[in-house]
Each structure stands twice: as C-alpha cells, then as structure tokens.
C-alpha positions in Angstrom: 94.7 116.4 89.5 91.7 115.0 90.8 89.5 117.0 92.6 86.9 116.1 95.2 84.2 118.0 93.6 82.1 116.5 91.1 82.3 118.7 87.8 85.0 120.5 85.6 88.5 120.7 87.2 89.9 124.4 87.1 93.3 124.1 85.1 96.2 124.5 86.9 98.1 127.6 87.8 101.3 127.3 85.1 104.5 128.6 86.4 105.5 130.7 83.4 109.2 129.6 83.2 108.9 125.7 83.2 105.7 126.6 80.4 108.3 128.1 78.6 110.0 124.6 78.5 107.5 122.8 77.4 106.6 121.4 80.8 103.1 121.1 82.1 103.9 121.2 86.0 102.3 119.6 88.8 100.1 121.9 91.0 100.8 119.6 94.1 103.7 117.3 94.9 103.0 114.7 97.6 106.2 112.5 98.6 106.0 109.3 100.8 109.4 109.8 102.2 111.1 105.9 102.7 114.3 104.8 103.1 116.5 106.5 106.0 116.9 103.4 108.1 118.5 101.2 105.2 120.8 104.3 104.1 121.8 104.7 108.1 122.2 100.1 108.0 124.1 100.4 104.5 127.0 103.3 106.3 127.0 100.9 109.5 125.2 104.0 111.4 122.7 104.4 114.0 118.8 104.8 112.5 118.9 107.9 113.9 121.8 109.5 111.5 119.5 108.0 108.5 116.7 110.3 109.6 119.0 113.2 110.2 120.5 112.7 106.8 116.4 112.8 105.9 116.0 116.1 107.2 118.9 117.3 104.7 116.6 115.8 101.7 113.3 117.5 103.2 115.4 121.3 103.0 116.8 120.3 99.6 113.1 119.1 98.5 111.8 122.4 99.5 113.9 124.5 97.6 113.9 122.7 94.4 110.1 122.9 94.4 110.2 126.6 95.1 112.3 126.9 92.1 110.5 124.8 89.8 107.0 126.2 91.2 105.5 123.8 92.7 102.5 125.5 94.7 101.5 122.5 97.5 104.5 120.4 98.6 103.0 117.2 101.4 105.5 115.2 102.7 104.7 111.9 105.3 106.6 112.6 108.1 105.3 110.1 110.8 102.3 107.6 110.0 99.7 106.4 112.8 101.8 102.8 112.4 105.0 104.3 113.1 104.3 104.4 116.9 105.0 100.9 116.6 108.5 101.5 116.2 111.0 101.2 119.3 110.2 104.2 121.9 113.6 105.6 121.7 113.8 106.2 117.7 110.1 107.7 118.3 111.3 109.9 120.7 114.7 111.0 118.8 112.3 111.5 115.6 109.9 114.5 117.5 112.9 115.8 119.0 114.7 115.8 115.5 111.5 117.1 114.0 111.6 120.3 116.7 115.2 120.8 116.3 114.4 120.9 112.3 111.5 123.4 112.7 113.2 125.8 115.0 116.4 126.1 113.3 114.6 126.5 110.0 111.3 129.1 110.8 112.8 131.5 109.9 114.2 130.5 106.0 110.4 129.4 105.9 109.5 132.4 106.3 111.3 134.4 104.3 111.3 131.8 101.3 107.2 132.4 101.7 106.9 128.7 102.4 103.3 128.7 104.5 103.8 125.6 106.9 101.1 123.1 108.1 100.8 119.7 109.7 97.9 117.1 109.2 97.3 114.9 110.8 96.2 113.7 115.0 98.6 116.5 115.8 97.0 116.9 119.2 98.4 113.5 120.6 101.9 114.6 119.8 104.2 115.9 122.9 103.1 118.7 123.8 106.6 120.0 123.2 106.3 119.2 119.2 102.5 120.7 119.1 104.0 124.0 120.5 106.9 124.0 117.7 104.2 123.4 115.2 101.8 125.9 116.4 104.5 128.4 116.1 106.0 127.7 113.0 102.2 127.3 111.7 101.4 131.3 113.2 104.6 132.3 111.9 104.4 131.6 108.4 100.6 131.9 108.0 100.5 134.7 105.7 102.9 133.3 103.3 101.6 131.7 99.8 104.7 131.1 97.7 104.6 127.4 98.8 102.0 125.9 101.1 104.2 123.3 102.7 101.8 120.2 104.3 104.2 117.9 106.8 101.9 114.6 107.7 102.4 114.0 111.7 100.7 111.1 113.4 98.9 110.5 109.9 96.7 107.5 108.7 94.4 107.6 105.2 92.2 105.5 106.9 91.4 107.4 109.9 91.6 110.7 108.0 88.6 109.1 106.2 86.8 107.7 109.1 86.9 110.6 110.6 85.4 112.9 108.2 81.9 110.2 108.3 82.3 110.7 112.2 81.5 114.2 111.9 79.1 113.8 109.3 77.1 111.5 110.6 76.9 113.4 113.8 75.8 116.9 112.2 73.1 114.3 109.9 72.0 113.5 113.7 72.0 116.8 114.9 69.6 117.7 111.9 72.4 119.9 110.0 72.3 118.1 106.9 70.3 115.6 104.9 72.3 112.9 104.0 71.2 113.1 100.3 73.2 116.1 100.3 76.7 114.8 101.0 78.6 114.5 97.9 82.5 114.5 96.9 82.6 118.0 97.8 80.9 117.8 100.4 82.9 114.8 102.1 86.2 116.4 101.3 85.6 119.2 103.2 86.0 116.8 106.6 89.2 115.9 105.3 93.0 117.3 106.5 93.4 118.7 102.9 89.8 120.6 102.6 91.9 123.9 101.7 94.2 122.3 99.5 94.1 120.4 96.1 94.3 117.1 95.6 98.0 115.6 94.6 98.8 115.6 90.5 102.2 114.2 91.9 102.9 111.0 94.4 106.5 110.3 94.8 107.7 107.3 96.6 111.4 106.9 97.7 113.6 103.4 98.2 112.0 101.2 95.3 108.9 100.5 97.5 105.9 100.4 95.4 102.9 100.8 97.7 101.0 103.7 99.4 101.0 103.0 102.8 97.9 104.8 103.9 98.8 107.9 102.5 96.0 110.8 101.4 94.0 107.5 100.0 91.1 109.8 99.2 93.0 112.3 97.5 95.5 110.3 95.6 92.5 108.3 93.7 93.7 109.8 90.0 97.4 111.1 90.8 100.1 110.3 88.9 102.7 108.1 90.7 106.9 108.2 90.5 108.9 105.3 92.5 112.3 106.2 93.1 115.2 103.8 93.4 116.9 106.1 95.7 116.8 105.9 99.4 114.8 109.6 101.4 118.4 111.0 102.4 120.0 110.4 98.8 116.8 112.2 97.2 117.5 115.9 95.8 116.2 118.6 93.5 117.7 116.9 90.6 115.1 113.7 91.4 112.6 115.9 91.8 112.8 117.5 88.8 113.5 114.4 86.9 109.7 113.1 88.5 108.4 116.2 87.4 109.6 115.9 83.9 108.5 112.7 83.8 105.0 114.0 84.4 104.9 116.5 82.8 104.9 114.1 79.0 102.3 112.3 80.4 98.5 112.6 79.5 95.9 112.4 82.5 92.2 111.4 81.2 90.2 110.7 84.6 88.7 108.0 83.0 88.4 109.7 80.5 89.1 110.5 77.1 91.8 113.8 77.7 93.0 115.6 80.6 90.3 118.2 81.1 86.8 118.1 80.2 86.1 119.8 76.6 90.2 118.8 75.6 91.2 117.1 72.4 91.7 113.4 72.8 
C-alpha cells in the first residue's frame, strides 16, 4: 500500500485465518467495475438488465471480502463521464442504485459493513442523496468492512479540488505553502480517512484506469480480469487476492516495508 504520508508505512492489519495460509492480504480492495453493457449485448438484453445483473456481483463482492477480511472495499459506481451516456440508462442507474441500497441497509448493517459514497454526491437527485444519507447514518458505527461506493466520481477533479481548498486557506493566511506535503494534500482528498488501495481490480479485459483514485493508486498492485462486472464473484476475488498476495511490493524500493530484507 502506498500511503500519502511521507515516512514508514504502518504494516497492515493481518486477518489471522488467510495468515494462517500463507497469504499476505490486501488492507484495501478497489475494483473499477466494467463490463455490464456487453454481458446485457452478448444475452440480446436491454443495458439495463446488464447493470442489474451488476448489482448481483457488487452483493457477492461484498461478502466474499468480509469473509476473506478485506477491511476497505471501493468500488466505481458512476464516473463524472458517465453523464455522457443516454439520459434514460442514467436515470434507470440512480433509480437501480436506490432500489439496491434500500433493499440491502439492513444486511449492511448487520454484516457491520460501514457504507460511504465519494464523490460530487451533492449534484445527484436529490432522491439518491437521501438514500445515501440514510444508509450512510445507518451503518455509521459499523467497522467490520468500510464499504466506499464512487458516485459522480472523477480522479481528476478529486485532485483539483483538494488545491482549490488549499490554495484558498494559503490565501486566507491558514497555511504556508511550504507546509503542504503528501500528508498534507491527502487530507483534501475523498479518501482522507481511508488507506490508500494495495489492490486495483479491473473487470472485462480493459487495461486502463479511467480516472479512478489516480492519487491513491500511484504504488497499488493491479489485477485485470477477463470476466465481464456481472460474471465476477468471490471465487475472482479471491483468485486476485491470491495473486497478490505472492507478490513482493518495494515502493521503489528495495522490499516491501522500510527496514525489510530484500
């Protein structure tokens, strides 16, 4: 994992049974979901069954990475691009995503899955900003999983952003400038409570990032997938996560954590 901090990396929280195995686990899975339209095209179905098949994936996704404990689970949702899409599938996908969060509150909750969403969440429907709100109330004493959903997302404007604000509070006299570091900077971010990914999974054989968590993702690990979003299950995910767990993450540098063996 990188971190946005300058200095030694605290070592990740193990999850004593996958130790056990041999597996070194990732702290925080981030997935870049891809692929419902072209699963809905293959079946001869409407888009919109593709991204209900999705939402199928996102509930099996969850509960795999409870059981393999996986702390931080972020999943792109809806990028700031995807408004470009036709108004009706945009409109079917808030609706969907309300349907998705009402109907499942409640096995959030008493999974201990803590639900957020990133993102420019105040210039969704007001009707989607009051689902999330609630589910975001609801589940916010829960730590078993910290569950990120990316809503009206863009790297780019996540980053922008964050030297908005800090470059109005240098104005306002509230900091020097010499005094913004990585730390510092990551703090304006989405993520500031959360750590950066160890894990980026991408669905559908696309190999790009799309604007996704482009500060944070700067030393994760990456898994591409052949498998289209609504195909994807806790046996892929585990298969990613075995994968990285063999392999060896130097920063740069010479072993994974500062003071390590090479």
């Amino acid at each position: 994992m990188t971190g946005a901090a300058a200095g030694p990396r605290p070592k990740p929280e193990e999850n004593p049974a996958e130790a056990a195995r041999g597996l070194r686990m990732p702290r925080h899975v981030a997935i870049i979901m891809d692929g419902n339209g072209r699963w809905a095209q293959r079946r001869g179905l409407p888009r919109g069954l593709g991204h209900r098949a999705g939402v199928e994936s996102v509930r099996r996704v969850i509960r795999g990475s409870i059981r393999l404990g996986v702390r931080y689970l972020t999943l792109y949702a809806f990028s700031t691009e995807n408004w470009r899409r036709p108004p009706e599938e945009v409109s079917f996908l808030w609706h969907l995503l309300g349907q998705a969060v009402a109907h499942d509150l409640e096995d959030l909750y008493r999974e201990g899955v803590r639900f957020r969403a990133i993102g420019a969440v105040e210039e969704l429907p007001e009707a989607t900003q009051r689902q999330i709100r609630l589910a975001e109330e609801r589940t916010a004493g829960n730590s078993r999983l910290y569950l990120q959903v990316a809503l009206n997302y863009g790297g780019r404007r996540e980053i922008v952003e964050a030297v908005r604000r800090l470059a109005a509070a240098c104005r306002r006299g509230e900091i020097d400038p010499a005094e913004i570091d990585e730390r510092r900077f990551a703090r304006e971010l989405y993520t500031a409570e959360i750590p950066d990914p160890d894990l980026l999974i991408r669905t559908a054989g696309e190999y790009r990032i799309s604007n996704f968590l482009l500060w944070q993702v700067a030393y994760c690990e990456l898994w591409v997938s052949d498998v289209l979003w609504p195909d994807f299950g806790e046996e892929d995910l585990r298969q990613a996560v075995e994968d990285y767990s063999h392999r060896q993450r130097r920063f740069g540098g010479l072993s994974e954590w500062p003071g390590d063996a090479p």
